[in-house]
C-alpha positions as CSV (number, residue, x, y, z in Angstrom):
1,X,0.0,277.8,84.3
2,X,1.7,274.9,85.7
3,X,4.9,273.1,83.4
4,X,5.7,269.6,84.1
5,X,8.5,267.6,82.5
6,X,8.5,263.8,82.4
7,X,9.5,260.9,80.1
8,X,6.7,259.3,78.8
9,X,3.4,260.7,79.0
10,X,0.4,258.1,78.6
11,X,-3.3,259.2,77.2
12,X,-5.8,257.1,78.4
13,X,-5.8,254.4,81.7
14,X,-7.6,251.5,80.2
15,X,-5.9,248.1,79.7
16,X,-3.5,249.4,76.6
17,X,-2.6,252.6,78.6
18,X,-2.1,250.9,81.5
19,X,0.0,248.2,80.0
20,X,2.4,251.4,78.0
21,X,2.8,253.0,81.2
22,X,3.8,249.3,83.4
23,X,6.7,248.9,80.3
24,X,7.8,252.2,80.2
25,X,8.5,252.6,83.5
26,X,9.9,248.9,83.8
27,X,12.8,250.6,81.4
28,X,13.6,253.0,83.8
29,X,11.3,256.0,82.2
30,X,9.6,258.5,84.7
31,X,5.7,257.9,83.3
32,X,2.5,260.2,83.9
33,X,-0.5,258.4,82.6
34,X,-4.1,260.4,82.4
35,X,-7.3,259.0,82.7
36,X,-10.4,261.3,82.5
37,X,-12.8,258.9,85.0
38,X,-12.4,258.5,88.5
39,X,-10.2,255.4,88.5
40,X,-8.0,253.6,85.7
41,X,-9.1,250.8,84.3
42,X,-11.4,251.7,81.7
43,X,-14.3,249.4,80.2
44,X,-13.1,246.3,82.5
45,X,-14.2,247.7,85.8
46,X,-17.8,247.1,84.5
47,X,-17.0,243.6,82.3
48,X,-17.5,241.5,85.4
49,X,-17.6,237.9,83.6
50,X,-14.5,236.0,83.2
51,X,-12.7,235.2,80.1
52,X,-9.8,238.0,80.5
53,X,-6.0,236.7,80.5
54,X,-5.5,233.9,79.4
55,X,-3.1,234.9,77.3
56,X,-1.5,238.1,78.6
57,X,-1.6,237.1,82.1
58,X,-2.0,232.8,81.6
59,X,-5.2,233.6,84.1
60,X,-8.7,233.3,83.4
61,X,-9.5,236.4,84.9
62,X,-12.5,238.8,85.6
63,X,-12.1,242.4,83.5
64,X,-11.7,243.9,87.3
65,X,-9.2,241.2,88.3
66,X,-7.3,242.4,84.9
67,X,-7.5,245.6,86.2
68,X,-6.6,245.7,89.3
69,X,-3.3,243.1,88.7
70,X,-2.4,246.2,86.2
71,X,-3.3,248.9,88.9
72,X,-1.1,246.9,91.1
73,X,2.1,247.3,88.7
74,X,1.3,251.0,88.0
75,X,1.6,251.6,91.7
76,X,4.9,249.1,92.1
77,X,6.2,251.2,89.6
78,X,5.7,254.6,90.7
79,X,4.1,255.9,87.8
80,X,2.1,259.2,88.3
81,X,-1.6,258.6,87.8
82,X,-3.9,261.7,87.6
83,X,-7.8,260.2,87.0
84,X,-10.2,263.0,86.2
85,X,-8.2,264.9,83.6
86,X,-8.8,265.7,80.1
87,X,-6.3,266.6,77.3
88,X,-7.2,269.9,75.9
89,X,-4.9,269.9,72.7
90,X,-1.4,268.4,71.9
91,X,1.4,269.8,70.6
92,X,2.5,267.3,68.8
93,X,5.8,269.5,67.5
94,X,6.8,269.5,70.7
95,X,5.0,266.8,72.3
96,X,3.9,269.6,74.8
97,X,0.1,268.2,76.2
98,X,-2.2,271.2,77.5
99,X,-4.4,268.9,80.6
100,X,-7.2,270.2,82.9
101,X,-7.3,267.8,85.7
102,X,-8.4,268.5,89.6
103,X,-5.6,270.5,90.5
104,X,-5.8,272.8,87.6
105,X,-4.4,273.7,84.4
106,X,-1.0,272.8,83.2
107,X,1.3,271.8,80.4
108,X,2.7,268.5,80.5
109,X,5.7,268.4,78.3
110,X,7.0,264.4,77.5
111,X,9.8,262.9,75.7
112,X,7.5,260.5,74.2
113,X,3.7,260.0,74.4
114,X,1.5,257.0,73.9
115,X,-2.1,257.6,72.9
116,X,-4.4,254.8,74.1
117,X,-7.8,256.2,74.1
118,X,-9.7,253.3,73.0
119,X,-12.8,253.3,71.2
120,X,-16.4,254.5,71.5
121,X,-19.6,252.9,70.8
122,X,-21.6,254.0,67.6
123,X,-24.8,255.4,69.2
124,X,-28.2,255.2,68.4
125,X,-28.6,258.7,65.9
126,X,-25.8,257.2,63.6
127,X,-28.2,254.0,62.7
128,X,-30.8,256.4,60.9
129,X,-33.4,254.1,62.1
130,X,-37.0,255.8,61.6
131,X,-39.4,256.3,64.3
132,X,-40.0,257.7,67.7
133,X,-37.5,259.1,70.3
134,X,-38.8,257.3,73.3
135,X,-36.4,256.4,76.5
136,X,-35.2,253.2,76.6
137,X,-32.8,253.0,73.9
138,X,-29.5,252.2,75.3
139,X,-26.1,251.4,73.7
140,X,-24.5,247.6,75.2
141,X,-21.9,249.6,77.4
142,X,-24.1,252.0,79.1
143,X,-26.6,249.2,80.1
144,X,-23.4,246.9,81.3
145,X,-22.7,249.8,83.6
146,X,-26.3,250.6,84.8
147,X,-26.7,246.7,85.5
148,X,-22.7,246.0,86.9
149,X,-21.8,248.9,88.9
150,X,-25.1,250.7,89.6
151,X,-27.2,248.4,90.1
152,X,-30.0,249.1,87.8
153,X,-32.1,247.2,85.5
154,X,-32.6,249.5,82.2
155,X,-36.3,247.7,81.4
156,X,-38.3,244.4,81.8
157,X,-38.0,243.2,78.2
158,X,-35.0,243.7,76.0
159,X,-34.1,243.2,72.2
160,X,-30.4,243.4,71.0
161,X,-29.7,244.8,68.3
162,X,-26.2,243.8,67.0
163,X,-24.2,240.2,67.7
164,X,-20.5,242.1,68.4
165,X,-19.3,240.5,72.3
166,X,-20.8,243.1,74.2
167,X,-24.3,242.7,73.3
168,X,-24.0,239.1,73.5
169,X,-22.7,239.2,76.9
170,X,-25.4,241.5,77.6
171,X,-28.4,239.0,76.8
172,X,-26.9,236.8,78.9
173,X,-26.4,239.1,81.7
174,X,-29.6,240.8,81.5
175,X,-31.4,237.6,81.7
176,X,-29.5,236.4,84.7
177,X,-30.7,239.5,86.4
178,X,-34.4,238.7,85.1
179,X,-35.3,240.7,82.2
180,X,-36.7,238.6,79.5
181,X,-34.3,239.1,76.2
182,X,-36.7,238.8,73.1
183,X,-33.7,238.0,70.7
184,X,-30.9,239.4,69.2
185,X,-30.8,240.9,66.1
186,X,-27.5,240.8,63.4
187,X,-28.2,242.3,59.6
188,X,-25.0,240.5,58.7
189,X,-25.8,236.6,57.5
190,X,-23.1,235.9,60.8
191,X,-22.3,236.7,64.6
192,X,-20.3,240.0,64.9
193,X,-19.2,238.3,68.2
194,X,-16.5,235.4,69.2
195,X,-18.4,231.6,68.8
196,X,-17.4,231.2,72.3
197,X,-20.0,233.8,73.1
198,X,-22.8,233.1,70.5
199,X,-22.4,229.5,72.1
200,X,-22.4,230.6,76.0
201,X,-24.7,233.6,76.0
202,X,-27.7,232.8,73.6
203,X,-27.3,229.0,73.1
204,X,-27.1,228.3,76.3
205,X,-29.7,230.3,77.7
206,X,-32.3,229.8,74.6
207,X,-32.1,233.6,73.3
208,X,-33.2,233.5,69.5
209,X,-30.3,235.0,67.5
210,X,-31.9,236.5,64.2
211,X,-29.2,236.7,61.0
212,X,-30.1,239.3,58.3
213,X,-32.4,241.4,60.4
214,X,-32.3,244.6,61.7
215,X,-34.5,247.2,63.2
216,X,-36.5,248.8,60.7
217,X,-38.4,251.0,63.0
218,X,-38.7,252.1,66.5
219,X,-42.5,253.3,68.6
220,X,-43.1,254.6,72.1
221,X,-44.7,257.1,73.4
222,X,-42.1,258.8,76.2
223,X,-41.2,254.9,76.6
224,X,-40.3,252.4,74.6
225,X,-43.3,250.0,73.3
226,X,-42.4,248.2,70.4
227,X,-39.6,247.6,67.7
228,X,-40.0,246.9,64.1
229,X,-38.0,244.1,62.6
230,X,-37.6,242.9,58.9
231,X,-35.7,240.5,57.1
232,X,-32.4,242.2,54.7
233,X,-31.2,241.2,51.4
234,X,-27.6,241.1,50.9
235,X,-27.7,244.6,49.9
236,X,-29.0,245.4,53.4
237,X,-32.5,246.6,52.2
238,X,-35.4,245.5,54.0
239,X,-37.3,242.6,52.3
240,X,-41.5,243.4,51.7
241,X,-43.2,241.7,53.8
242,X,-40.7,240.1,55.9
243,X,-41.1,242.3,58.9
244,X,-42.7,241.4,62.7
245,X,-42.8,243.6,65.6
246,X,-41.6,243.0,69.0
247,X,-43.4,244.3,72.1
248,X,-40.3,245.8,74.5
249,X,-39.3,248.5,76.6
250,X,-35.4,248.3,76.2
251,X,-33.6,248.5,72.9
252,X,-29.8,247.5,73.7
253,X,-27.4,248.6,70.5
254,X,-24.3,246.9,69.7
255,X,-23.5,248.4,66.8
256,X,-19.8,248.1,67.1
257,X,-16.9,250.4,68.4
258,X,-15.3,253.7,66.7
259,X,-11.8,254.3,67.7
260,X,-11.4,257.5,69.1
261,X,-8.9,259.7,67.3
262,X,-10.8,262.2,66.3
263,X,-8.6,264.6,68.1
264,X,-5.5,263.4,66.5
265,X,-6.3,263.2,63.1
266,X,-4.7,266.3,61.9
267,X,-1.5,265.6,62.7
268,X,-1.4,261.9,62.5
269,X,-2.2,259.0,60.0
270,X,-5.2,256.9,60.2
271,X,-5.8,253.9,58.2
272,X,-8.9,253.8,56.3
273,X,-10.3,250.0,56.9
274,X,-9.4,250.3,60.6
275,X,-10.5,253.5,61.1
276,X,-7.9,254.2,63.9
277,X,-4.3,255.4,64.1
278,X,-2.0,253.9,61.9
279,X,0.9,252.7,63.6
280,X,4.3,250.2,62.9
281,X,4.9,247.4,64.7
282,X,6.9,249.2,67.8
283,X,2.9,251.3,67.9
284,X,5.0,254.3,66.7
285,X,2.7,256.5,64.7
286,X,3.8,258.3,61.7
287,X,5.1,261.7,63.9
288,X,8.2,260.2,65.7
289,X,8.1,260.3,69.4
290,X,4.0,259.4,69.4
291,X,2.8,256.1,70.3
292,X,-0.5,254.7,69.8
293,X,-2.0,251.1,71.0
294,X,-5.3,249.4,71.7
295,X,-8.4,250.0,69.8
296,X,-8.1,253.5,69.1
297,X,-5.6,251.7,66.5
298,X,-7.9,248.8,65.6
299,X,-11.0,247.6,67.0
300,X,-9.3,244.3,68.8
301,X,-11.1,241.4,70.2
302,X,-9.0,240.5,73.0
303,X,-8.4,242.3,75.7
304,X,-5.0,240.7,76.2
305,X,-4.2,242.0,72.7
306,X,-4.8,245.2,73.6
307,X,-2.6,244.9,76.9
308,X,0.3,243.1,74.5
309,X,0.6,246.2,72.2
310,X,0.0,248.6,74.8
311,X,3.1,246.8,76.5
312,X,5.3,247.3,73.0
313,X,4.3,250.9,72.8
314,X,5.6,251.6,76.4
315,X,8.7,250.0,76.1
316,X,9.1,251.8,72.5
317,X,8.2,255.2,74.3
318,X,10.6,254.9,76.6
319,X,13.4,254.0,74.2
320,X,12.7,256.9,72.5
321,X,12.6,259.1,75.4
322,X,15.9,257.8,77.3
323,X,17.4,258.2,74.0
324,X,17.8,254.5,73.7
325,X,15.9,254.1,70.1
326,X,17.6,252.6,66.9
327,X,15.3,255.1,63.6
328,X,15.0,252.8,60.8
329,X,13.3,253.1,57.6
330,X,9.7,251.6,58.4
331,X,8.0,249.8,55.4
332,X,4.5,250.0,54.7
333,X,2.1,246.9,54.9
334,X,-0.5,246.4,52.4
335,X,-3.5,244.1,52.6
336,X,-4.9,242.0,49.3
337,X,-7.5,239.4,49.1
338,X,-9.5,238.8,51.9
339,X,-7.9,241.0,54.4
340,X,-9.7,243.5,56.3
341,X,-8.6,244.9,59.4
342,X,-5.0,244.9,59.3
343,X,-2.3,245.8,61.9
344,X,0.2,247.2,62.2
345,X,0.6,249.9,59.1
346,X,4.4,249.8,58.9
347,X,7.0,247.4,59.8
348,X,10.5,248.3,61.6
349,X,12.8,245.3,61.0
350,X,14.4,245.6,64.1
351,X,11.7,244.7,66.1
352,X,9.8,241.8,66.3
353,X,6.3,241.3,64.3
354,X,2.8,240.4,65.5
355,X,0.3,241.1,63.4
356,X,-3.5,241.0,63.4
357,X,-6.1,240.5,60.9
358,X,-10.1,240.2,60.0
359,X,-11.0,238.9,57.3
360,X,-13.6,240.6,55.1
361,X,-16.2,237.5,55.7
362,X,-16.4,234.0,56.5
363,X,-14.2,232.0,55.0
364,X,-14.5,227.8,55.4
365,X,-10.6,227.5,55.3
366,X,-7.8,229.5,53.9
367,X,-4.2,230.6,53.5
368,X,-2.4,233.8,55.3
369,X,0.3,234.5,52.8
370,X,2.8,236.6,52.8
371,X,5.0,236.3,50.3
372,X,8.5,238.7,51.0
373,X,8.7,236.7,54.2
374,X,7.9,233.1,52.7
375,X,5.5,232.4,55.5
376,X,2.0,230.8,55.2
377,X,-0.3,230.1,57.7
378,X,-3.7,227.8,57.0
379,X,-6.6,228.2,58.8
380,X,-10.3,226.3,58.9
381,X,-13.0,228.5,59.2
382,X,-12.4,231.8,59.7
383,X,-14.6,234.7,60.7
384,X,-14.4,238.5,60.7
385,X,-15.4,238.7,64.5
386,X,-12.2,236.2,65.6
387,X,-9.0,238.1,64.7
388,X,-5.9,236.1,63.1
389,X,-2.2,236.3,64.7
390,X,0.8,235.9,63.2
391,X,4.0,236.4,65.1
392,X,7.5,236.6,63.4
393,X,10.7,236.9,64.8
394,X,13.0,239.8,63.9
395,X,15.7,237.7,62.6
396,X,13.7,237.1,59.8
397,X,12.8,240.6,58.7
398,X,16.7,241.1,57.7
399,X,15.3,240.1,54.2
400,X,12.6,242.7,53.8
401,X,14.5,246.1,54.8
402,X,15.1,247.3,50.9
403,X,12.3,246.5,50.1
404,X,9.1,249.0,49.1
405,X,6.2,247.2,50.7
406,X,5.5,244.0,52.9
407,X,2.0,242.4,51.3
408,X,-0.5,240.1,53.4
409,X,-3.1,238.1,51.7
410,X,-5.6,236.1,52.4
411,X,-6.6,233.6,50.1
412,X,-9.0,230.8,49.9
């Protein structure tokens, strides 16, 4: 079996990976980055709208445009790309990585590794939704591909079930392409997606959106024929007598994303609201020398977010591996009040702090708090599906590094 050294080793080619292995190798690292499709760039190759960059790049930008001005850097930079491989196990001891990949077996050994392996979508058989097994149940991403890159319609008439940003970019899109979208269907009492897209992909194009509904039952006969909706309490039950059935061939799920870690998660923390990898605010994980950005940490709802921390995890990685990393005590970050989603885990004072937030649900207007630091930050209206930034310089961190615990609250 083949044994490869090299610096930094980077899991996953979307826009985090991508981003870790562009820094890394801007500090002088030697950088292999895997990716287990054909080509890097992960679920922006088949988001063809715009909206991508403005932040990261100060572009408005296609998801391929993002990709391919990423793409671009990898190859400036000379780091060593192999697309159809697949990480068999990692040794996380030794931070040796066991890949199969076209040209065979081998054992890539790294100084430091960054894991960005994004998320998956919840499929259909998690919902528990009774009924038939017909075709034409499909979950958001799978019909974005069939429609952007192959060229396929998945149906004639659609109904959506979930508001997150993909499903509601997906009404839009299928009904440019002529399908007829029924409506789309949210058991929460608001969008799981950004306003923006509520506004410009159902408003806009007259697609009912229906709030504390969901899918009660499915029918079809080899096909798809019809879906059952009702009404929810707040409890999520189904309310007597509120149901109605929609005649459709396509069910579209956008159920929300999983991060996938579940190859990691013997050796390495995960946080139990965020469901991913827990990580400090230089995306080191708990196991020193193991990096971890994008929404395999946290489900994020920017893509230049993503890019942002994949950036700070390469540039961490490489530190580490060149041998060029100042250890610090890292102090643990715990939410209160009406914080959800939460990120980063741990804070190293000596590097700067950005964190992200959800809140739990909406909230008319509000404080961010946190208290060791002094800093508040009001908002006015506040939802779970638009994530919060705060960024604080390191200079004042200096203040917190005795203590125990750096709290965030949100309160109303």
């Amino acid at each position: 079996m083949k044994n490869t050294k090299t610096d930094v080793l980077v899991v996953g080619g979307g826009a985090g990976g991508m981003a870790a292995a562009v820094s890394a190798a801007k500090e002088g690292a030697h950088v292999i980055l895997l990716e287990r499709e054909d080509a890097v760039g992960g679920v922006l190759n088949q988001c063809i709208h715009n909206g991508f960059g403005l932040q990261f790049y100060q572009q408005e930008l296609t998801g391929p445009e993002f990709s391919y001005k990423l793409e671009y850097e990898l190859r400036d930079k000379d780091v060593h790309v192999v697309c159809g491989s697949y990480v068999r196990y990692i040794d996380f001891s030794s931070n040796s990585v066991y890949v199969i990949s076209p040209s065979g077996a081998q054992i890539i050994t790294a100084g430091a590794i960054v894991i960005a392996t994004g998320a998956r979508e919840r499929p259909f058989g998690a919902l528990l939704i009774p009924g038939d097994r017909p075709a034409g149940i499909f979950p958001a991403g799978l019909a974005q591909r069939y429609v952007n890159l192959e060229n396929h319609l998945p149906g004639n008439r659609a109904l959506i079930l979930g508001s997150g940003d993909i499903g509601l970019i997906m009404a839009r899109r299928l009904t440019l392409e002529g399908m007829e979208v029924a409506a789309v269907v949210e058991r929460m009492p608001y969008p799981g997606g950004l306003t923006r897209n509520v506004v410009q992909c159902l408003e806009d194009f007259g697609i009912p959106l229906l709030l504390s509904n969901t899918v009660t039952r499915v029918r079809g006969n080899g096909r798809l024929q019809s879906v059952e909706v009702s009404e929810v309490d707040e409890q999520f039950n189904p309310v007597s007598g509120k149901e109605r059935s929609f005649e459709v061939d396509t069910l579209i799920l956008s159920a929300g994303l999983i991060p996938q870690v579940e190859d990691y998660v013997r050796d390495l923390d995960t946080d139990p609201v965020n469901k991913g990898l827990s990580v400090s605010n230089t995306c080191e994980t708990n196991v020193r020398g193991v990096f971890a950005a994008g929404n395999n940490v946290a489900v994020f709802d920017l893509v230049d977010y993503v890019a942002a921390e994949g950036w700070i995890a390469g540039r961490h990685a490489a530190f580490n591996a060149l041998g060029k990393a100042h250890q610090s005590q890292r102090i643990p970050v715990v939410r209160k009040g009406m914080v959800g989603v939460l990120v980063p885990n741990m804070v190293d004072p000596n590097e700067h702090l950005r964190i992200y937030l959800r809140l739990k649900a909406p909230m008319d207007k509000g404080k961010v708090i946190i208290r060791e630091l002094e800093i508040e930050k009001s908002f006015v209206y506040g939802v779970p599906s638009e994530m919060i930034q705060l960024v604080v310089n390191k200079d004042k961190l200096d203040r917190i590094r005795d203590l125990n615990k750096l709290t965030v609250e949100v309160l109303s």
